[in-house]
N, C-alpha and C positions, 0 to 999 in steps of 0.2 A: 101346411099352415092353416090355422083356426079363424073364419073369417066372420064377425059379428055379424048381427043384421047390420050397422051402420054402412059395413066394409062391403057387403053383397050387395047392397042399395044401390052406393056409389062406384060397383060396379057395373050395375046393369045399366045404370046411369046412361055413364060414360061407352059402355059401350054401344050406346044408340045414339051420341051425338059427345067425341071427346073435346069439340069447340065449346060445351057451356060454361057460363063463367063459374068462377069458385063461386059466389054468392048466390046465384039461382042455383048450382049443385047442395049447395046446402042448405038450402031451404027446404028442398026437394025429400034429402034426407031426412031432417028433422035435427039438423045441429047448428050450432051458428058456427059461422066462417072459420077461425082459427081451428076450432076443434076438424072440422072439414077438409082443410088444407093438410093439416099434418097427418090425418089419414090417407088422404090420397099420397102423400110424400113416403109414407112407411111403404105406400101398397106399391111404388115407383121402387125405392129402396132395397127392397125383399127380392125383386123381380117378380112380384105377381102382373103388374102390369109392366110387359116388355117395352112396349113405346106407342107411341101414337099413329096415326096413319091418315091417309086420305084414303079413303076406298075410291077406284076407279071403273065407270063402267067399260070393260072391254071390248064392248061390241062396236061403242059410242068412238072410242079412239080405232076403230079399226081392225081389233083381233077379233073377226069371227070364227075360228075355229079353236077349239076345245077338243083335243086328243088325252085318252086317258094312255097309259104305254105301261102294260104288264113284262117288268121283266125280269128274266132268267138270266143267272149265270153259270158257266162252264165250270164245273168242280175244281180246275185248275183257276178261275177267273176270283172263287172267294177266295181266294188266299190273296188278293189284289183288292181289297174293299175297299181302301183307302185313295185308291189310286181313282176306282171309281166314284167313288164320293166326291172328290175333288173334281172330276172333272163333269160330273153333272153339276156342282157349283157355277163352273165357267158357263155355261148353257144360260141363256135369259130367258128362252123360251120355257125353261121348264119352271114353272114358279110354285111346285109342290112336289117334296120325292120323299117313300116309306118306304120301309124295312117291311116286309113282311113277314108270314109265318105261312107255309105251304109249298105250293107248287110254282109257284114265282118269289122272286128275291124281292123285288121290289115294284112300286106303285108310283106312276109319275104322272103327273098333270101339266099338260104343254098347250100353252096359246100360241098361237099363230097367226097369220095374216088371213090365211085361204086354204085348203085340203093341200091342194097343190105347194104352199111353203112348208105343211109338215111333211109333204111326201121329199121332200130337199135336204130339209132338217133330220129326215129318218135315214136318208142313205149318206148325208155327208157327215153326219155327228153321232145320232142313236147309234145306229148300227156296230159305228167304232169306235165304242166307247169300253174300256178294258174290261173284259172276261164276257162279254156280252156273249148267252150262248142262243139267246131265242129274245123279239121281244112282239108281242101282242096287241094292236093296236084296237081302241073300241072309238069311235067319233062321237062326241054326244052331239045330238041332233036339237034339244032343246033345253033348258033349266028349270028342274021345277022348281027347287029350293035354292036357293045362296045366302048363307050366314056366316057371320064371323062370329055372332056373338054365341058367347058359351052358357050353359043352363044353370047358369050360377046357383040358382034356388033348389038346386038338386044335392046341394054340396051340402055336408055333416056340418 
């Protein structure tokens, strides 16, 4: 999708704070209100903007741990993708999983309570999770970066 300046404004906007009101958004812009509102609704509509969110700090409620989890599976286990997909689904702890391209299948990002709730989570659910043939655990120790928002201004 081709997004004007108007569209990329209002989105970098929003993604640095999606409580402001339509009227200070479009001010910000540079359009008055109705024109404003029915942008953001097309950019809603299209699915450019999936939904809104509250970001939460997880350290703040509790999850200090941050496990990234490289993983492999058994040449008989990809013919099961789906089965695996779905049930990394049912997982809360994992709140990020990719597809890779290489030497592992997949990229997971797991919060937790303490090293000790992933090492629980890894033998009572990773581990037996369908076609699972190896999986790779790195601890991030500290954050330098965390962003949601995307590089709108880089976009054609």
């Amino acid at each position: 999708m081709q997004l004007d300046r108007y569209e990329k404004k209002i989105l970098e906007i929003l993604q640095e704070d999606a409580r402001i009101s339509s009227g200070e958004l479009a001010d910000k812009v540079g359009l008055s209100q109705s024109p404003c509102w029915r942008r953001v609704n097309m950019l809603e509509e299209s699915g450019v903007i999936r939904k809104r969110v509250v970001l939460v700090d997880r350290k703040k409620v509790g999850l200090r741990a941050q496990v990234f989890a490289q993983v492999k599976l058994s040449a008989h286990g990809r013919a099961h993708l789906a089965d695996f997909e779905a049930a990394v689904a049912d997982i809360p702890e994992i709140i990020e999983c990719f597809v890779l391209m290489g030497t592992v299948d997949f990229l997971l990002r797991v919060v937790t309570v303490d090293i000790e709730s992933y090492e629980s989570l890894f033998f009572e659910k990773l581990s037996r999770l369908p076609g699972v043939q190896e999986i790779t655990s790195s601890i991030a120790l500290s954050e330098i970066k965390n962003s949601t928002a995307l590089p709108i201004h880089l976009t054609a």
